[in-house]
C-alpha positions as CSV (number, residue, x, y, z in Angstrom):
1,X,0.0,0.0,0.0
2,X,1.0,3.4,-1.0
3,X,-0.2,6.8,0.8
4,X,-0.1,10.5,-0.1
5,X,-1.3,13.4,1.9
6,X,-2.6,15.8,-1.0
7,X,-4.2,19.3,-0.4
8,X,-2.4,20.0,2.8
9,X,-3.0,21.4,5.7
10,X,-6.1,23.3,5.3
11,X,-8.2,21.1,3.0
12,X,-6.4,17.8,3.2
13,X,-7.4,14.2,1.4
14,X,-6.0,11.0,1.5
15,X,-4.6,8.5,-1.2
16,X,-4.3,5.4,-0.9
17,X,-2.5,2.9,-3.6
18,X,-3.7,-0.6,-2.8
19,X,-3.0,-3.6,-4.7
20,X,-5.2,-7.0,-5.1
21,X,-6.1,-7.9,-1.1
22,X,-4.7,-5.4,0.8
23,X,-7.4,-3.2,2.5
24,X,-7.7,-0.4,5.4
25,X,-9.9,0.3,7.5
26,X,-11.5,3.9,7.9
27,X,-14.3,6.1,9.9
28,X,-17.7,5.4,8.4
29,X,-18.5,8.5,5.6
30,X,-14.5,9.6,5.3
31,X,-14.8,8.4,1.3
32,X,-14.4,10.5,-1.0
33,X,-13.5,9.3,-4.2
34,X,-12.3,5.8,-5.5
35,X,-11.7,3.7,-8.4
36,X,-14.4,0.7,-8.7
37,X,-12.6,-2.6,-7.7
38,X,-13.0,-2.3,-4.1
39,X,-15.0,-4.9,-1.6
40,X,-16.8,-2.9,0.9
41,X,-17.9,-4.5,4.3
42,X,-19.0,-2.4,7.4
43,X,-18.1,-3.7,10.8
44,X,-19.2,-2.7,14.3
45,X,-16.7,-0.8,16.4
46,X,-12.6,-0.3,16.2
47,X,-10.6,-3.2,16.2
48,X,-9.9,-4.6,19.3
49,X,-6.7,-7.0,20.0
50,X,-8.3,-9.9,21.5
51,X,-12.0,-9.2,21.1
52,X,-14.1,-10.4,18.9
53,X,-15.7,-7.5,16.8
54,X,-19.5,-7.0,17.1
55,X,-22.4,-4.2,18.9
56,X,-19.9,-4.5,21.9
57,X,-17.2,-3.3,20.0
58,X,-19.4,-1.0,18.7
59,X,-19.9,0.6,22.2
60,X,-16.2,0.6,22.9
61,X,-15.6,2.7,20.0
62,X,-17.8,5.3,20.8
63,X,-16.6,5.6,24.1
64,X,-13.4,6.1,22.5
65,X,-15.1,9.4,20.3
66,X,-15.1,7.3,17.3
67,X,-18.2,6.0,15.1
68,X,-19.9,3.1,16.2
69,X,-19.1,1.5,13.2
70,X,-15.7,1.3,10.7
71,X,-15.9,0.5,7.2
72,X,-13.2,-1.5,5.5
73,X,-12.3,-1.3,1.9
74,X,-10.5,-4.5,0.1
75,X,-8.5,-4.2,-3.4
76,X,-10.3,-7.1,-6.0
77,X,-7.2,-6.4,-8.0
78,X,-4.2,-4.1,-8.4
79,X,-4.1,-0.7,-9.3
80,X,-6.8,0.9,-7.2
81,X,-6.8,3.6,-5.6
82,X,-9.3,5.6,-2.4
83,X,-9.5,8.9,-1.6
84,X,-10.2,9.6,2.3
85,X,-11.1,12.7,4.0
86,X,-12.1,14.3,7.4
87,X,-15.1,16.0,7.8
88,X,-13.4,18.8,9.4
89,X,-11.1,21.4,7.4
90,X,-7.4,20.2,8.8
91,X,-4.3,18.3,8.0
92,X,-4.1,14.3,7.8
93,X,-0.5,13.5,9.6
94,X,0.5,10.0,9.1
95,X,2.3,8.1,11.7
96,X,3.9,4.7,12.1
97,X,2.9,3.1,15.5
98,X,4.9,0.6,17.0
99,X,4.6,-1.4,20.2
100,X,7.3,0.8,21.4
101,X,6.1,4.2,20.3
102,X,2.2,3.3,21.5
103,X,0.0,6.6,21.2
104,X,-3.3,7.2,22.8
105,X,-5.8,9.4,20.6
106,X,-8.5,11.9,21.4
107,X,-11.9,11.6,20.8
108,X,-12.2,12.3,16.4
109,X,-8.5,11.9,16.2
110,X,-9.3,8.7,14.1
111,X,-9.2,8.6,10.1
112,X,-8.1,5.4,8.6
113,X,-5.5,2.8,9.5
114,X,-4.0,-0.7,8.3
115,X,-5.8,-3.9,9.0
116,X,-2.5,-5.0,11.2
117,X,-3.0,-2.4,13.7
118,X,-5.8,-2.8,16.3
119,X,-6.4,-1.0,19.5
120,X,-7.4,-1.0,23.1
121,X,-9.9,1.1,25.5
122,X,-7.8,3.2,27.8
123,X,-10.2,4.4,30.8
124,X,-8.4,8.0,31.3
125,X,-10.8,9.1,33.8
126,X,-11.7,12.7,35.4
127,X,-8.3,13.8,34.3
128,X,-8.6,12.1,31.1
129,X,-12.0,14.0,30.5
130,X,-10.9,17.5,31.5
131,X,-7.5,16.6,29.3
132,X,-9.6,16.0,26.2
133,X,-13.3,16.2,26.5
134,X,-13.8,12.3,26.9
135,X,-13.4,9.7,29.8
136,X,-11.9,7.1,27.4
137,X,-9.0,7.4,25.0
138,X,-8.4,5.0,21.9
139,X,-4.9,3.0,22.9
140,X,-2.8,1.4,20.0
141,X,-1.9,-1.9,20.0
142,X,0.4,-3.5,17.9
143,X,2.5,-2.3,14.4
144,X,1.1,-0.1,11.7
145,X,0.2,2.9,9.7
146,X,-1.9,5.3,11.4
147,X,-3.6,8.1,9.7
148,X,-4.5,10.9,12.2
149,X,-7.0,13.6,11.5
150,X,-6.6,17.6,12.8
151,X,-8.6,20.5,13.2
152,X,-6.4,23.4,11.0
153,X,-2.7,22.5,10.8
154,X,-1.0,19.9,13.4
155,X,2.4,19.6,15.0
156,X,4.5,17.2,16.2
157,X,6.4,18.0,20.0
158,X,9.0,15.8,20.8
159,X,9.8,16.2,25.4
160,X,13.1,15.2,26.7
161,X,13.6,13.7,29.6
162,X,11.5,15.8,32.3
163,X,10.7,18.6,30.4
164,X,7.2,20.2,30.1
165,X,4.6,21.0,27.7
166,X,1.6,23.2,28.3
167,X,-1.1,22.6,25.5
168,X,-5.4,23.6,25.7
169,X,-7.3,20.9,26.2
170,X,-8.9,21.1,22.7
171,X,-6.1,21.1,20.7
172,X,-4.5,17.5,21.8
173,X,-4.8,15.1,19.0
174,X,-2.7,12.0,20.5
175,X,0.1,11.4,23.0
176,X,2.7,9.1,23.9
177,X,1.3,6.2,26.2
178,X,2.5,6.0,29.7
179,X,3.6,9.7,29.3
180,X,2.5,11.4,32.5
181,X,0.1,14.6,32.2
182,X,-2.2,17.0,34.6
183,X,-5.0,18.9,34.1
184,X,-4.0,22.2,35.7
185,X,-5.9,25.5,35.7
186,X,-3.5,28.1,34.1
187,X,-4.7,30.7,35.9
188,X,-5.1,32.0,39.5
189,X,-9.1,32.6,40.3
190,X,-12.3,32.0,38.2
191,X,-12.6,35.5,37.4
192,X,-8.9,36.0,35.4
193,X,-10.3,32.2,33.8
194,X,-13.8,33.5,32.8
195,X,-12.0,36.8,30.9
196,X,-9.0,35.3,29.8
197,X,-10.4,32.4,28.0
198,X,-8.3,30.2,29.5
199,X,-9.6,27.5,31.9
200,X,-8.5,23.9,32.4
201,X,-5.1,23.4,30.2
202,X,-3.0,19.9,29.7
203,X,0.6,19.9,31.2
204,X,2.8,17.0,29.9
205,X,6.0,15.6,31.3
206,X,8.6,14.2,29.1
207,X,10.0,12.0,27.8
208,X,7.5,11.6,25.1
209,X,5.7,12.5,22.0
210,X,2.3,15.3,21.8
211,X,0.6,15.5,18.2
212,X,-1.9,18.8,18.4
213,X,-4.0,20.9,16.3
214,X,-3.4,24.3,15.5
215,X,-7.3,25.5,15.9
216,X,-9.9,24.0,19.0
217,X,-12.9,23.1,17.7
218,X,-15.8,25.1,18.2
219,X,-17.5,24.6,21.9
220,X,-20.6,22.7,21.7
221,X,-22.5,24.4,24.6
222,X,-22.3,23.2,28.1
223,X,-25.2,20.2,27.9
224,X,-24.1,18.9,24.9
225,X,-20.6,19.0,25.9
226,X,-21.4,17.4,28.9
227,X,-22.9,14.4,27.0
228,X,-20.1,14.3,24.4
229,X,-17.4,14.6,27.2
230,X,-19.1,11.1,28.8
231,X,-19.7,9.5,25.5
């Protein structure tokens, strides 16, 4: 399999090359264009390493702030070719995931990936949900390509050994597993928050990796943030 970020970062798609039997797997309505000789099956939920796939995989997914179901596209014979986008306006950055260089992903980080990597639910908690709007992250598992999906531009920050990032809560796209972070409020009374703009922000502690997006998407109200922060 080939791939090919085109139309970066503002408007970007995805190509993929595929020959006869390789296939991906990608969020339900993130086709745009492709070439006939493709097989198309929809499954229920991400795919889990150890579990079978089904409504309970399903479930697991959207607690992770993906679709319920993923779609997966097979190549009948050589030469073909998909075209995958977002449905936000953003950059595609594609990463190669290792069991060694693990990531955990925030809810609608998720775009497309290989059929050899699978992934895990990660229970992140209160801190997890003030980090990034959900109580569950999406945990790698295994080797493969990973195709990760921003809001605007993203950026890649490498930490050293103890040394600190400071990034909004609505800008994190993925991190490094077992990297330590803290939800910490940036300033010092509710009144500086509620006129600065700034309330709850992410501090992470290297060593480690942070992906994030160069614009937070738009607040979606307090209710319906509520609901979207627990599912």
């Amino acid at each position: 399999m080939k791939h090919e970020v085109l139309h970066a970062p503002a408007f970007s798609t995805l190509r993929l090359d595929l020959d006869q039997g390789e296939c991906v797997h990608s969020q339900p309505g993130a086709m745009q264009a492709m070439t006939p000789g493709f097989d198309i099956d929809v499954k229920m939920g991400m795919q889990m390493k150890g579990r079978r796939p089904g409504v309970f995989g399903g479930f697991r997914s959207m607690f992770g702030g993906e679709s319920f179901f993923r779609v997966l596209y097979t190549a009948k014979r050589d030469a073909q070719y998909i075209m995958l986008a977002p449905e936000q306006m953003g950059d595609i950055r594609v990463v190669e995931v290792t069991p060694e260089s693990g990531l955990l992903l925030a809810s609608g980080a998720f775009l497309a990936c290989t059929p050899d990597l699978s992934f895990d639910l990660h229970y992140g908690g209160v801190k997890g949900m003030l980090a990034t709007r959900g109580l569950f992250f999406l945990k790698t598992q295994g080797r493969g390509t990973l195709f990760l999906s921003s809001y605007g531009g993203v950026i890649e920050q490498t930490l050293a050994e103890g040394e600190r990032f400071v990034l909004d809560n609505r800008n994190i796209v993925s991190f490094s597993q077992g990297m330590p972070f803290e939800s910490v409020v940036l300033t010092r009374s509710v009144k500086d928050s509620f006129f600065s703009g700034e309330g709850f922000v992410v501090r992470f502690t290297g060593p480690g990796k942070v992906i994030y997006q160069t614009r937070a998407r738009p607040s979606a109200g307090l209710i319906r943030g509520l609901i979207q922060s627990i599912t």
